[in-house]
Residue frames as a rotation matrix with the C-alpha (Angstrom) as fourth column:
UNK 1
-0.177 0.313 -0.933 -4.68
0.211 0.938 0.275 60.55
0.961 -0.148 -0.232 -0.55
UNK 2
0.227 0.505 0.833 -6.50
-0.490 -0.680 0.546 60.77
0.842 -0.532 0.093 2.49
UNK 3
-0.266 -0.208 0.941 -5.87
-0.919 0.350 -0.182 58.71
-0.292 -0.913 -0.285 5.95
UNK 4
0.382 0.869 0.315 -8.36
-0.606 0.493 -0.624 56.64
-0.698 0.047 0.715 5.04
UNK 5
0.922 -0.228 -0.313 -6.96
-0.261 0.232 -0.937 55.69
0.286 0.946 0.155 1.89
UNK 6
-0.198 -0.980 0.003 -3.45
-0.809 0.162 -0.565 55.35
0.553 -0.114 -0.825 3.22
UNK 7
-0.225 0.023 0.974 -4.57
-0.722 0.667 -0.183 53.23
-0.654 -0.745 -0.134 6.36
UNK 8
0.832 0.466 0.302 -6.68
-0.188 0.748 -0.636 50.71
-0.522 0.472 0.710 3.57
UNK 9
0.917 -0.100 -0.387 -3.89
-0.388 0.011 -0.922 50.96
0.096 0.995 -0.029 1.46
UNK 10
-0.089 -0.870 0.484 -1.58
-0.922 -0.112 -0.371 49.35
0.377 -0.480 -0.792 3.62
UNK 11
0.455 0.682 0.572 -3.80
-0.321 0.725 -0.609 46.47
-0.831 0.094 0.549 4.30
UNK 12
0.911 0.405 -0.083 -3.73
-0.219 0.304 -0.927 46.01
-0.350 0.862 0.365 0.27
UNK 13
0.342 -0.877 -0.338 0.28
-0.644 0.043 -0.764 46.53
0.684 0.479 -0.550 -0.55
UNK 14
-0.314 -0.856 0.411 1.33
-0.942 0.225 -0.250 44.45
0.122 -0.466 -0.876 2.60
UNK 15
-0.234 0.554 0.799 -1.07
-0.430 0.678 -0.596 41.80
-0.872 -0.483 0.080 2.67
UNK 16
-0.935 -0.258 -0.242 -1.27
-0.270 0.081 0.959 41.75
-0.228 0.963 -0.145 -0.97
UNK 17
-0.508 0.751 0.421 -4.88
0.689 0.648 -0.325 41.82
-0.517 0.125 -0.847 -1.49
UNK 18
-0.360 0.561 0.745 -7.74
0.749 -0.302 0.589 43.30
0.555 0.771 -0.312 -3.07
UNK 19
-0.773 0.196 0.603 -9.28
-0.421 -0.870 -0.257 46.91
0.474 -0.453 0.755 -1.48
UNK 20
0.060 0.916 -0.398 -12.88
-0.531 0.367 0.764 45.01
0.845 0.165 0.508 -1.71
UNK 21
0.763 0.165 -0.626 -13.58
0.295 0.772 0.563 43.39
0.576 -0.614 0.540 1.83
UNK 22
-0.259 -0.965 0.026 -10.59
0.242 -0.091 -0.966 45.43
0.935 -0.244 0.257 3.67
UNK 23
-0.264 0.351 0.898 -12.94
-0.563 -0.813 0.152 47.02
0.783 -0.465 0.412 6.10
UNK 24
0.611 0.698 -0.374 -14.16
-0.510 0.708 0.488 43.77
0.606 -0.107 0.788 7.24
UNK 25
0.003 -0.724 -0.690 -10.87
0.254 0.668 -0.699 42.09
0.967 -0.173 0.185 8.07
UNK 26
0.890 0.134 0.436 -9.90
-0.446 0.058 0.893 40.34
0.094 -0.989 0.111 11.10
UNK 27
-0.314 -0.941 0.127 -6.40
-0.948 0.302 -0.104 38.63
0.060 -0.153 -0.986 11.88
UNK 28
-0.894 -0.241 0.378 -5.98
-0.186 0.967 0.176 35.27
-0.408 0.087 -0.909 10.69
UNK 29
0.238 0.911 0.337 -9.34
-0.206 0.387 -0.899 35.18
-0.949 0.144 0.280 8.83
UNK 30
0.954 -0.265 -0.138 -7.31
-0.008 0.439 -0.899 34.94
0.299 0.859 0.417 5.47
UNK 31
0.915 -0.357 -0.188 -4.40
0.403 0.835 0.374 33.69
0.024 -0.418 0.908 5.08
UNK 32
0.295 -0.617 0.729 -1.98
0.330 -0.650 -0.684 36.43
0.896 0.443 0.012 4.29
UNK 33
0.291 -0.162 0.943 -2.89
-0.713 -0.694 0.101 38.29
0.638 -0.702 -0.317 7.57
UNK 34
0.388 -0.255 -0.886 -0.62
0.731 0.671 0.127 35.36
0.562 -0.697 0.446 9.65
UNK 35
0.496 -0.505 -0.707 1.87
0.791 -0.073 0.607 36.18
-0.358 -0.860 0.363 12.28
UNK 36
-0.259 -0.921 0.291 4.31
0.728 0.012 0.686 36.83
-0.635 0.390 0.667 9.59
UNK 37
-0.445 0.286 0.849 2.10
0.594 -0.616 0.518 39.21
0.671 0.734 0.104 7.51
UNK 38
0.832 0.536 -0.144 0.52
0.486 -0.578 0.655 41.03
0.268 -0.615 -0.742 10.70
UNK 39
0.387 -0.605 -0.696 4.09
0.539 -0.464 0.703 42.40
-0.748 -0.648 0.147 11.05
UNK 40
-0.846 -0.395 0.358 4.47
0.496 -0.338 0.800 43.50
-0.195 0.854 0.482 7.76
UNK 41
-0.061 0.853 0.518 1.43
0.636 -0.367 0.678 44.97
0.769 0.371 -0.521 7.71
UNK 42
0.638 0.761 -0.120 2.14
0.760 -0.596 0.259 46.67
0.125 -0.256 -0.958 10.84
UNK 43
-0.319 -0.947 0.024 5.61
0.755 -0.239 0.610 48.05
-0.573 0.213 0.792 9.37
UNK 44
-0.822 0.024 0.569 3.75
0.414 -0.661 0.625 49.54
0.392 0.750 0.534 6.68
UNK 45
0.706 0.707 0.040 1.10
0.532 -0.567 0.629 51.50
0.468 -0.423 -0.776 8.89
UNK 46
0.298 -0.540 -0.787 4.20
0.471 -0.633 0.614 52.92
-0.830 -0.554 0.066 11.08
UNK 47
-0.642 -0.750 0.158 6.15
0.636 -0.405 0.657 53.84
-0.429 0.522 0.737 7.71
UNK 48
-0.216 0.662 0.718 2.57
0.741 -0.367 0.562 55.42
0.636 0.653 -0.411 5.75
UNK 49
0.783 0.576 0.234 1.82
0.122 -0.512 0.850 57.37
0.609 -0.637 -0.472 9.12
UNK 50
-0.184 -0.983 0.011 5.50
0.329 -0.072 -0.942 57.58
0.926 -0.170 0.336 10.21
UNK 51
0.213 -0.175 0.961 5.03
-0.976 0.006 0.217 56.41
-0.043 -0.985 -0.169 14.09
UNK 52
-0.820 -0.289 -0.494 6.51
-0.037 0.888 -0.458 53.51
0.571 -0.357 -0.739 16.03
UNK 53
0.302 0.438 0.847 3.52
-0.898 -0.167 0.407 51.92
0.320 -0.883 0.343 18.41
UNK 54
-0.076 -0.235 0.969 3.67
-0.934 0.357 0.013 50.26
-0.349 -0.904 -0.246 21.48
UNK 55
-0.873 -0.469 -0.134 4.17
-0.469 0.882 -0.034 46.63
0.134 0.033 -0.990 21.78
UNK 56
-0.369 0.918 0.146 0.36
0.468 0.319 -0.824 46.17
-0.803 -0.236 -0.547 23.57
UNK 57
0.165 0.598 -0.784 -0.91
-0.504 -0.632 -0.588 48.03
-0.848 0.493 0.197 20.45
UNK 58
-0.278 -0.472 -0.837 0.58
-0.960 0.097 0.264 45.83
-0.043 0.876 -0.480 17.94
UNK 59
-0.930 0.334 -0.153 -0.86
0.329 0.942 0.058 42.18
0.164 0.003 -0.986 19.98
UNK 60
-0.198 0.978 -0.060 -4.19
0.146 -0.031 -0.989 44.42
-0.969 -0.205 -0.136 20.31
UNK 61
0.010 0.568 -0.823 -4.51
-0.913 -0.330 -0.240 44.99
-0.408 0.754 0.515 16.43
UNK 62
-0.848 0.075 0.524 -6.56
0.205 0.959 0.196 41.89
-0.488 0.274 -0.829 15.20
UNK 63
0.267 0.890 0.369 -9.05
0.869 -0.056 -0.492 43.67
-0.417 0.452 -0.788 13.20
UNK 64
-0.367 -0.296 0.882 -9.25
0.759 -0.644 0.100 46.26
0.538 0.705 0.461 10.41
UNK 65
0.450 0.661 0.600 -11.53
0.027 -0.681 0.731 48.51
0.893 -0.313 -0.324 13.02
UNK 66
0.887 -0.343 -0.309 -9.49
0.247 -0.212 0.945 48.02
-0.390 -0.915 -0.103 16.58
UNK 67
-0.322 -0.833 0.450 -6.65
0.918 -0.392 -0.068 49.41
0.233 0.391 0.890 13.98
UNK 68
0.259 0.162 0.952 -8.88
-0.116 -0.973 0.198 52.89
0.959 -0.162 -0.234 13.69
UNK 69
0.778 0.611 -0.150 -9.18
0.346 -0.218 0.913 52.44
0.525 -0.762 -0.381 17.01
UNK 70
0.367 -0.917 -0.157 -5.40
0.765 0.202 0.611 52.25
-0.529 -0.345 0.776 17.98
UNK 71
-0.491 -0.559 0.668 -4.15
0.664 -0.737 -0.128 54.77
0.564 0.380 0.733 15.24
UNK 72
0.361 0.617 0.699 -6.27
0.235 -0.786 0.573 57.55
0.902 -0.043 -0.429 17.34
UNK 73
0.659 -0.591 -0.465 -3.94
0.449 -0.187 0.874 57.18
-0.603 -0.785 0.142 20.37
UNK 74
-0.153 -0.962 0.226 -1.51
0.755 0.034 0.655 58.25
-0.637 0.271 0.721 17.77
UNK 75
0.119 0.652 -0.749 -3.76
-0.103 -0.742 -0.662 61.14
-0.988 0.156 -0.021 16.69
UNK 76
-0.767 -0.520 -0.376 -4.90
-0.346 -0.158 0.925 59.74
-0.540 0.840 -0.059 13.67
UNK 77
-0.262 0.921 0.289 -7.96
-0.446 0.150 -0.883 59.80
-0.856 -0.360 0.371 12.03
UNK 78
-0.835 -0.075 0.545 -9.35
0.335 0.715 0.613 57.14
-0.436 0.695 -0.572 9.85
């Protein structure tokens, strides 16, 4: 499994959704990704890619694309 695949697949097991439309996501546009699921969801990106990020990196990820954008401070490519 590639980055790619891990990073989406985190999305899908913590948010509990479908792959279809993962790329797309934004925070709070469905209803899983609340408060309460945007930390579970970013539990399981630290544990799949085993880093801890900053605090300003966790209230800046509100999209499925300023995630790539954030895992690359953490040299990781989507």
């Amino acid at each position: 499994m590639n980055n790619k695949e891990k990073y989406i697949q985190a999305f899908v097991e913590s948010l509990e959704i479908d792959k279809e439309g993962v790329e797309k996501l934004e925070y709070q546009a469905i209803t899983q990704w609340d408060s309460v699921g945007h930390m579970g969801l970013i539990a399981a990106i630290e544990d799949v890619f085993d880093i801890m990020m900053d605090t300003d990196d966790i209230i800046d990820f509100n999209s499925y694309e300023k995630g790539v954008e954030i895992l690359k401070k953490y040299n990781i490519d989507i």
